[in-house]
C-alpha positions, -999 to 999 in steps of 0.1 A, spaced: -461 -107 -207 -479 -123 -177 -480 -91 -157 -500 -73 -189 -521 -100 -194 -532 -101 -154 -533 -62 -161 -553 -63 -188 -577 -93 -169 -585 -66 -144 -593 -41 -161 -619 -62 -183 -636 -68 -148 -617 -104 -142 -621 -121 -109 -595 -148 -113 -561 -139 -121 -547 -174 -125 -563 -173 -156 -543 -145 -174 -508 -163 -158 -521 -200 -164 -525 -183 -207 -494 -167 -210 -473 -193 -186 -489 -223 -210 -476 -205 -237 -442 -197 -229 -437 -235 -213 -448 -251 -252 -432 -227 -268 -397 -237 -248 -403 -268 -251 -406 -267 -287 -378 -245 -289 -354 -270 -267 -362 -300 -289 -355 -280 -320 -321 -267 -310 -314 -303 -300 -318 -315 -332 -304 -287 -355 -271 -279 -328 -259 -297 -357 -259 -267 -382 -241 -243 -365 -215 -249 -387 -234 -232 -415 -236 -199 -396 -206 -190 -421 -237 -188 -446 -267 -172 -433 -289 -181 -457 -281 -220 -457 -281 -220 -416 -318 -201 -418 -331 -224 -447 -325 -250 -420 -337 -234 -392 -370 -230 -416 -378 -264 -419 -388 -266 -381 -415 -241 -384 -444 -262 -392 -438 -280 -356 -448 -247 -341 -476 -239 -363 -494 -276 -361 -476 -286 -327 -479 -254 -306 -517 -249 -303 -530 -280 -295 -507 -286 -267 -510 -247 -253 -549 -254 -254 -550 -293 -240 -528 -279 -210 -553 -251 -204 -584 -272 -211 -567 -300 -185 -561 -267 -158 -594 -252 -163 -611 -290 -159 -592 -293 -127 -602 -260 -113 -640 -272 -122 -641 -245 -147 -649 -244 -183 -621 -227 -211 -640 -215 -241 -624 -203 -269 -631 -198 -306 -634 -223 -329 -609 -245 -335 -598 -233 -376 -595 -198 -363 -574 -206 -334 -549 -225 -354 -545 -197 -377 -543 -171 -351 -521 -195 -333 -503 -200 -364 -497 -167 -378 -482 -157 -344 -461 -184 -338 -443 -175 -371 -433 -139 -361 -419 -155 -328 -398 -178 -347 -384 -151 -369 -380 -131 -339 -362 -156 -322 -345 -169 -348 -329 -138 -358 -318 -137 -321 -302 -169 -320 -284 -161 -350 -269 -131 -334 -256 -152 -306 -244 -180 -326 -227 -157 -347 -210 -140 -318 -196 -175 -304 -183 -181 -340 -166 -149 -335 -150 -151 -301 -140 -190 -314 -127 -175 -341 -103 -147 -321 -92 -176 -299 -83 -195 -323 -64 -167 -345 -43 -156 -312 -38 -195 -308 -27 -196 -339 -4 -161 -335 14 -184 -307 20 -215 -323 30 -196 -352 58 -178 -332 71 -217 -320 67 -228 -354 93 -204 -367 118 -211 -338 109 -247 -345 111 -245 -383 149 -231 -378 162 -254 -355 143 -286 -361 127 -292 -388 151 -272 -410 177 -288 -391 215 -286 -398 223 -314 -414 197 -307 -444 214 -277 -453 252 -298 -446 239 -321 -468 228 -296 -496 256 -276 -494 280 -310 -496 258 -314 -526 263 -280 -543 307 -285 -533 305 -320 -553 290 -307 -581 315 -280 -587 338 -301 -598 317 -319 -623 292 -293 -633 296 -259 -622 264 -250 -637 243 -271 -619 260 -260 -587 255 -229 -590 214 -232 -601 214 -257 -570 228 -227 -546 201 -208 -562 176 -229 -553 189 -229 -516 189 -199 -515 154 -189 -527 141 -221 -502 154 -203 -475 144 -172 -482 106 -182 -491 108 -204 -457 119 -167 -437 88 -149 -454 58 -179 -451 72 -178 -417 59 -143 -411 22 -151 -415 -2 -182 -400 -18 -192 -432 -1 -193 -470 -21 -201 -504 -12 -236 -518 4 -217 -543 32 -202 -520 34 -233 -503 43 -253 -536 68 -231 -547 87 -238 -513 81 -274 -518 95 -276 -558 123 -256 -546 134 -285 -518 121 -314 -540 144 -303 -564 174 -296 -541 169 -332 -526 163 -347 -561 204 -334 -570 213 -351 -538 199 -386 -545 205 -382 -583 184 -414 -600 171 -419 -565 136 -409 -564 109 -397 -588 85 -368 -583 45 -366 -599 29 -332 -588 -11 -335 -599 -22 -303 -589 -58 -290 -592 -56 -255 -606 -92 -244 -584 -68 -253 -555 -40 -230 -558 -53 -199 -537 -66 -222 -511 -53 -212 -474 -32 -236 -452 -9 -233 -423 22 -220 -437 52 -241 -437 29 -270 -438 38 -289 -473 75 -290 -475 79 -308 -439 58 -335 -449 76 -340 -484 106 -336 -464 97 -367 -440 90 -387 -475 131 -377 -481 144 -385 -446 124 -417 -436 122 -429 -468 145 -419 -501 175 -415 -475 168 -453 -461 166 -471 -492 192 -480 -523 161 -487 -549 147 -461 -568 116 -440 -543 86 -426 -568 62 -397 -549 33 -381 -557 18 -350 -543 -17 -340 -550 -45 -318 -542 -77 -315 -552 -109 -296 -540 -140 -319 -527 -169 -316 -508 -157 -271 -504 -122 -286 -488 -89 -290 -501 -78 -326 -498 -41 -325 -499 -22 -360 -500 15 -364 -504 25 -406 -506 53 -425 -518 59 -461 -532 83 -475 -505 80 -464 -473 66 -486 -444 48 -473 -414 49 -495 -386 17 -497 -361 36 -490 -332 51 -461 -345 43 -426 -329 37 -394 -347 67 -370 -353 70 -338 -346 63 -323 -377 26 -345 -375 25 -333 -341 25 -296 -349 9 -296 -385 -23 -309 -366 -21 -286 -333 -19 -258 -357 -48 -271 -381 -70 -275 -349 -63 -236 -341 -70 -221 -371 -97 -243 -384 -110 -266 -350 -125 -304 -361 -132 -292 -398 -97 -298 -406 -77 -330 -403 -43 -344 -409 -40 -387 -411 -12 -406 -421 -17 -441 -427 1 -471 -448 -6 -482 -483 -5 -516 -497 21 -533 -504 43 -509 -493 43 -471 -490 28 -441 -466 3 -414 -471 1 -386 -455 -30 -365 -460 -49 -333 -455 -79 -320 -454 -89 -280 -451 -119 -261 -450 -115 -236 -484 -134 -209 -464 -138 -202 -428 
């Protein structure tokens, strides 16, 4: 743009040429400047790229700073030059000016606006790519970790010890209770196969263990499921449910002789499933480090979903621990 407008200078008949570059360079240094402190402040919004026409309604708001902000510094800085040189800058008068000024200022902002959007969409892109092949990997040591940790032997020993007991008391029940293991372990193999499973699926592996452990601590414990229906399809990191429940069963139900009540529930607020899963007895000392099912629940939320997802567990009062989630409903 400077080279034009020093062509353009002399071939009007123009004898000083650092008037042409001191115009278009006064332009272009505003301009950025305007730019920089506009990006600085809505960086924050990038987030909303998901939704082009929320990010852009934001983006909007900043174009009256260019309209009464850009001209009158463009034409103080030239007006300071042109005093400094000992020359005079004349222009129109000053209501034209700022609607010329104006009127082109907005087709630069929706110029380069559309262009920023481009490359902020692209960067959500390539995050998102990372993140899914992240996600592919940690998936791959979350199956070999779901089969030999978390799922570990002595859960299904203790299940299948169950299920022998009760054949001699109620073969009915044993055999609906080898049912159940066996549809809990075949779910577990085929949520296994993917990175993210509705709350729905997930659930249905979690009632399926709930029950299996409420036949091993018959009287024992006490289950309240206060699911929001507008939840149900909402995507989380498969296998992600039934390990915490299961640490509610092992640190808790297993440890005590008087009666354990839980409650798992999920609701949608704010466009993110909050899913918390708590019991009445369980006690969470502060010195006490997460496990590895904490440990890889968040690595995984992190890779599929970055800092818009969370997992916390925390202590309730007067006794009792609460483990909760919270997940984006859309990416």
């Amino acid at each position: 743009m400077v080279l034009v407008a020093v062509e353009d200078y002399r071939r009007d008949g123009g004898a000083a040429p650092w008037q042409p570059i001191l115009w278009e360079t006064s332009s272009a240094l505003v301009s950025t400047a305007l730019f920089l402190v506009q990006r600085r402040f809505s960086a924050q919004h990038d987030v909303l790229v998901a939704t082009p026409w929320r990010w852009f309604g934001q983006q909007a708001r900043w174009l009256p700073l260019y309209w009464f902000g850009f001209a009158p510094l463009v034409f103080a800085l030239r007006h300071a030059v042109y005093a400094l040189a000992g020359a005079h800058y004349g222009h129109e008068a000053w209501p034209a000016v700022l609607a010329y000024e104006a009127l082109k200022m907005s087709l630069f902002f929706g110029l380069f606006t559309t262009i920023g959007f481009g490359f902020l969409s692209y960067r959500e892109m390539m995050k998102e790519r990372l993140r899914a092949e992240q996600a592919d990997a940690l998936l791959r040591e979350a199956q070999l970790e779901r089969l030999t940790r978390q799922m570990q032997p002595h859960f299904l020993f203790n299940a299948l010890n169950t299920i022998s007991s009760l054949m001699h008391t109620d073969v009915a029940r044993a055999d609906a209770t080898l049912v159940r293991l066996a549809d809990m372990l075949r779910a577990t193999l085929a949520l296994g196969e993917r990175p993210q499973a509705s709350l729905d699926d997930e659930l249905r592996l979690a009632q399926g263990y709930a029950a299996l452990m409420q036949e091993r601590f018959d009287g024992r414990v006490t289950l309240a499921w206060d699911i929001e229906p507008a939840a149900l399809p909402t995507l989380l990191p498969a296998i992600s449910l039934q390990p915490l429940l299961e640490n509610v069963f092992k640190h808790t139900v297993a440890r005590r002789r008087e009666p354990t009540a839980i409650r798992v529930e999920a609701r949608i607020v704010d466009g993110a499933l909050l899913l918390r899963i708590e019991d009445d007895g369980g006690v969470l000392a502060p010195s006490d480090t997460p496990g590895i099912t904490v440990v890889n629940l968040r690595t995984r939320l992190a890779a599929l979903h970055g800092e818009r997802a969370a997992l916390s567990v925390s202590a309730l009062a007067p006794a009792g621990v609460r483990a909760e989630m919270r997940v984006p409903c859309a990416s």
